[in-house]
C-alpha positions in Angstrom: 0.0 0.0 0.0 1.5 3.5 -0.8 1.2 6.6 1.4 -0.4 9.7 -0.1 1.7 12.6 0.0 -1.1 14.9 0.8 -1.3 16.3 4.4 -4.2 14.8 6.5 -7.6 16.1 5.9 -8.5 19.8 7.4 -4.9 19.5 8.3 -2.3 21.6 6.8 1.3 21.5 6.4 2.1 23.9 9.0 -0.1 22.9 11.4 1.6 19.1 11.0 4.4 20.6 11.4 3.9 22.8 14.7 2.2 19.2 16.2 5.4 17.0 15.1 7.8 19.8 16.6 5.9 20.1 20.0 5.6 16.5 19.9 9.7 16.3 19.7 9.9 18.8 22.6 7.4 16.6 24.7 10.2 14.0 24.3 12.7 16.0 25.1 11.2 16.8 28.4 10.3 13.7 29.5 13.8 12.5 29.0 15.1 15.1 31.3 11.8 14.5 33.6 13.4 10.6 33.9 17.2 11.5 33.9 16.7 13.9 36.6 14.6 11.6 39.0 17.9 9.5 40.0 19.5 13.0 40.7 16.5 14.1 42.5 16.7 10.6 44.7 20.4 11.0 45.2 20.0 14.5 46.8 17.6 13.2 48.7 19.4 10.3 50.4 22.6 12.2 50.6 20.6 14.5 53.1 17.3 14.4 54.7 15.7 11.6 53.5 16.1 7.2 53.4 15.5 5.0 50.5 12.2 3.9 51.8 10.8 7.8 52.6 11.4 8.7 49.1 8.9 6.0 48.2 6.4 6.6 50.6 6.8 10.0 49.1 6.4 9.1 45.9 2.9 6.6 45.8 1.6 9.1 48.8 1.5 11.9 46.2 0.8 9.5 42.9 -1.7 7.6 44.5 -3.9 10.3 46.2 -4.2 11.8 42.5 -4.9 8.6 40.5 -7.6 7.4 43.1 -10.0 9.0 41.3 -9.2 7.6 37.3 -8.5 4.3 39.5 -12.2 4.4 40.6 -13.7 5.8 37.6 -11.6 3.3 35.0 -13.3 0.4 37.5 -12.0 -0.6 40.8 -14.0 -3.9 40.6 -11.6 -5.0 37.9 -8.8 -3.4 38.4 -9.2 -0.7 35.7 -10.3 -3.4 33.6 -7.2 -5.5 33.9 -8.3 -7.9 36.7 -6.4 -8.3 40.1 -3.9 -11.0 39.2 -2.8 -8.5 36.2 -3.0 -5.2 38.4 -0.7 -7.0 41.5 1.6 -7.9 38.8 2.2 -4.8 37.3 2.3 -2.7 40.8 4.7 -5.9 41.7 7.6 -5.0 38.9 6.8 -1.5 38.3 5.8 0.0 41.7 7.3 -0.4 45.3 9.8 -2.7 45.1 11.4 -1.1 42.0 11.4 2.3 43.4 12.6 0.9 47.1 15.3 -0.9 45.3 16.3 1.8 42.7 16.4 4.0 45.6 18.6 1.9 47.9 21.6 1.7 44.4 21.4 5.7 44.9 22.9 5.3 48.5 25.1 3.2 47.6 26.1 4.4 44.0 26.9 8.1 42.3 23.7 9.0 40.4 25.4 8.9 37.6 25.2 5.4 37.6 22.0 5.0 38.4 20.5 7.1 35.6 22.4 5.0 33.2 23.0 1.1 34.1 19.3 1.3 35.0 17.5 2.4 32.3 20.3 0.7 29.8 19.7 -2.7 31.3 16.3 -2.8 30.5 16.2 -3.6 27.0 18.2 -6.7 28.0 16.7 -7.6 30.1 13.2 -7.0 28.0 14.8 -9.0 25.2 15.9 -12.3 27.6 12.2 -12.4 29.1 10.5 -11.8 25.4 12.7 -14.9 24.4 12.3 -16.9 27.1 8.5 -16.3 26.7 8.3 -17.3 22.8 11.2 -19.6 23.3 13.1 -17.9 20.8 16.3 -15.8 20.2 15.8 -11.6 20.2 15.6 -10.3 16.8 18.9 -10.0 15.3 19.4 -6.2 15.8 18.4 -6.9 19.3 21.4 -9.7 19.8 23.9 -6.9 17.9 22.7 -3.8 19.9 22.9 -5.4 23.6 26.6 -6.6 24.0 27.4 -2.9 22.7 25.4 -1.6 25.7 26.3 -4.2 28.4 30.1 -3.4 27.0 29.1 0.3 28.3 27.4 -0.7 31.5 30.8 -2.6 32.1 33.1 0.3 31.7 30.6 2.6 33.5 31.1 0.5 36.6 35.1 -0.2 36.3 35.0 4.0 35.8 33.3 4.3 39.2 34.9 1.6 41.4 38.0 3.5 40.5 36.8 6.0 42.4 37.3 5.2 46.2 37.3 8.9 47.2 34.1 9.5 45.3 31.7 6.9 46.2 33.8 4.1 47.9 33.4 0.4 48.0 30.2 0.6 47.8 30.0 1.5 43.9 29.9 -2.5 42.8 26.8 -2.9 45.2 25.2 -0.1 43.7 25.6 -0.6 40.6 24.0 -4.4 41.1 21.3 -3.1 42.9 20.8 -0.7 39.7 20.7 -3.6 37.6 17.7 -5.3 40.3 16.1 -2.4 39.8 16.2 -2.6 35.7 15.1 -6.4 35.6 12.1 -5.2 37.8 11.8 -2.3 35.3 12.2 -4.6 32.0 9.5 -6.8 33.9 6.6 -4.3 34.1 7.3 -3.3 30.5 7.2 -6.6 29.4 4.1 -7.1 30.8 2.6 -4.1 29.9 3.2 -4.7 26.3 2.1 -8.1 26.9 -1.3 -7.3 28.0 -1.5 -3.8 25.9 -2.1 -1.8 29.1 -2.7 1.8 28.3 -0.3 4.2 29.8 -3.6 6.1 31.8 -4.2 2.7 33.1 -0.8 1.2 34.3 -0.3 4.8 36.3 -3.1 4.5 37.8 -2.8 1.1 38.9 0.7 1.3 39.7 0.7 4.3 42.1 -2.9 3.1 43.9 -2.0 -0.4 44.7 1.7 0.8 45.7 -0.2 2.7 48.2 0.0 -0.7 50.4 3.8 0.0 50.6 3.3 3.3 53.0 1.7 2.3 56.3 4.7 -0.7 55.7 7.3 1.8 55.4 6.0 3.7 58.5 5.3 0.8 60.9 8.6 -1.0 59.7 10.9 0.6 57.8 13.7 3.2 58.7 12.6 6.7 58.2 13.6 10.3 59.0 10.1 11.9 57.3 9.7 13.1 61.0 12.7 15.9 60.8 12.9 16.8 56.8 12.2 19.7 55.4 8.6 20.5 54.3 9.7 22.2 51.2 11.9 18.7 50.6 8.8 16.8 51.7 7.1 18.4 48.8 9.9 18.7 46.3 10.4 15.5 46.3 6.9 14.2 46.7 5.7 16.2 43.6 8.6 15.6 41.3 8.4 11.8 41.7 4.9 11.2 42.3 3.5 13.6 39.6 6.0 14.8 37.6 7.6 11.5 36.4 4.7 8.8 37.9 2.1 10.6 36.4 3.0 13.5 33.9 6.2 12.1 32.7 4.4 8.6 32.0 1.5 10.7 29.8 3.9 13.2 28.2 6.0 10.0 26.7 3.1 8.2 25.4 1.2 11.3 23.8 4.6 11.9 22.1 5.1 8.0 21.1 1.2 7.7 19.8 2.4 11.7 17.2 5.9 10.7 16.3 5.6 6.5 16.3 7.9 3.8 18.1 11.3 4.8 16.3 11.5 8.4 17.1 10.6 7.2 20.2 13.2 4.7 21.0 16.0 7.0 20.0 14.8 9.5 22.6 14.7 7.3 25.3 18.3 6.3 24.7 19.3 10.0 25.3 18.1 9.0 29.3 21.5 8.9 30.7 22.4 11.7 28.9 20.2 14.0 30.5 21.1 11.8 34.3 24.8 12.8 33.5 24.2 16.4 32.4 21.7 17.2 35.3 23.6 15.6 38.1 26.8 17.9 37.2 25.6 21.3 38.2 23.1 19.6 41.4 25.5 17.3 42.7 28.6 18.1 41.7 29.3 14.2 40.3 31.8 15.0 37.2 32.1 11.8 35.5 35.9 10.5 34.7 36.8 9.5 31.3 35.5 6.0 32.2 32.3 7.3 33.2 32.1 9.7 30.0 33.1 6.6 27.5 30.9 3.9 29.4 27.9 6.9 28.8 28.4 6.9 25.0 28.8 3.1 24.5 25.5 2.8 26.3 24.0 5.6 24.3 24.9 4.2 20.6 24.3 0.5 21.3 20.5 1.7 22.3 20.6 3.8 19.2 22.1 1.2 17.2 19.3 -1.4 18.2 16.6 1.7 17.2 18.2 2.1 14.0 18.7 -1.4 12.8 15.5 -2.4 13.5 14.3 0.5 11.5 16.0 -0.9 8.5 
């Protein structure tokens, strides 16, 4: 079947043209919405804050918003996707990705984080899709992930080299980080799986990961008692609405203008933004290690984008 060339009816050129470039600058913010949540966590656990309040933080915020699509998509079924579904997705995605995530930013430089993370999940995506057909990723897939484990690899030698910077624990970190990006790879597996709408996993995700708070507060280590307000509610709204909820909606509405390809090359440019955001906030400059590690990562995920293009 062959395109047409002519613009879409009542739809002119320049009006395609305007929707295509604030669809690109959607994108662009969302990436820097995602890279900048491990900065935002780091700061956080550096000073007023544990792992565990920054989640509480996070679904306390997220959750109280999405109660009301979560009762109004159907709370009978689970937004329509049934319990079993709904505990699976908040299981991978929720709580115990954030908690864990957020412990590899106590341990680890953000800088890490924002990039072993989110560059371990399409490998791990890739093993569960073939262990769930019972076949081997797509070719571009099996050429495009040794590149980026190659730069996960030299991002971790760059930081353990750094005893002054983040000490021994680095290499915990930095496995913790790649916990984190299975857990990740898991609820996006799923997700695709089942052809969950991005409305719907936020919602689920952030009300059934309300469960994890009164844990947190009953068992968990906590300083929520003696932080700042303002850091209470930095860090409430910018992981619970900004990235949770805005960030999640943002990236879809610019995946459903631009397609899957554009897409996939901005999501690449994730640790990009972690590395660039975390220099001026936290004063982590990455070494040469770091730097080279960063841009391995970054064209192995754009190689995988661009060869499954062609």
């Amino acid at each position: 079947m062959v395109e047409s060339s002519l613009p879409a009816a009542g739809r002119s050129p320049a009006s395609l043209a305007d929707s295509k470039n604030l669809a690109l600058a959607a994108l662009g913010f969302s990436v820097f919405i995602f890279g900048g949540q491990f900065v935002g966590v780091r700061m956080g656990v550096t000073s007023s804050f544990t792992a565990f309040d920054i989640a509480s933080l996070r679904f306390i915020f997220a959750g109280v918003i999405m109660l009301p699509v979560f009762i109004r998509l159907g709370w009978r079924d689970c937004c329509g996707l049934g319990w079993g579904k709904g505990i699976a997705l908040a299981a991978t995605g929720g709580a115990p990705m954030i908690v864990t995530s957020n412990i590899g930013l106590t341990l680890a430089p953000a800088l890490h984080g924002t990039c072993i993370q989110p560059g371990s999940v399409p490998i791990f995506t890739a093993l569960f899709a073939a262990m769930a057909m019972r076949a081997l990723p797509p070719r571009p897939v099996l050429l495009g992930l040794p590149v980026v484990f190659a730069g996960l690899v030299i991002l971790a030698l760059g930081g353990s080299a750094q005893p002054a910077q983040a000490g021994a624990s680095t290499l915990a970190g930095d496995i913790v980080f790649l916990g984190a990006g299975a857990l990740w790879a898991g609820m996006t597996f799923l997700g695709h799986r089942w052809r969950v709408q991005p409305l719907v996993a936020a919602a689920v995700i952030a009300v059934l990961s309300l469960a994890y708070v009164p844990v947190h507060l009953l068992f968990l280590p906590s300083k929520l008692g003696t932080a700042p307000v303002g850091m209470i509610l930095f860090q409430g709204f910018y992981q619970g609405v900004l990235v949770l909820i805005l960030g999640q909606l943002i990236w879809s509405w610019g995946l459903r203008r631009l397609g899957a390809e554009v897409t996939a090359r901005f999501s690449s440019l994730t640790p990009v933004a972690g590395f660039l955001l975390a220099i001026p906030v936290l004063g982590e400059w990455p070494t040469v290690l770091q730097w080279t590690g960063m841009l391995v990562v970054v064209l192995g995920l754009l190689g995988v984008s661009l060869l499954r293009r062609r």
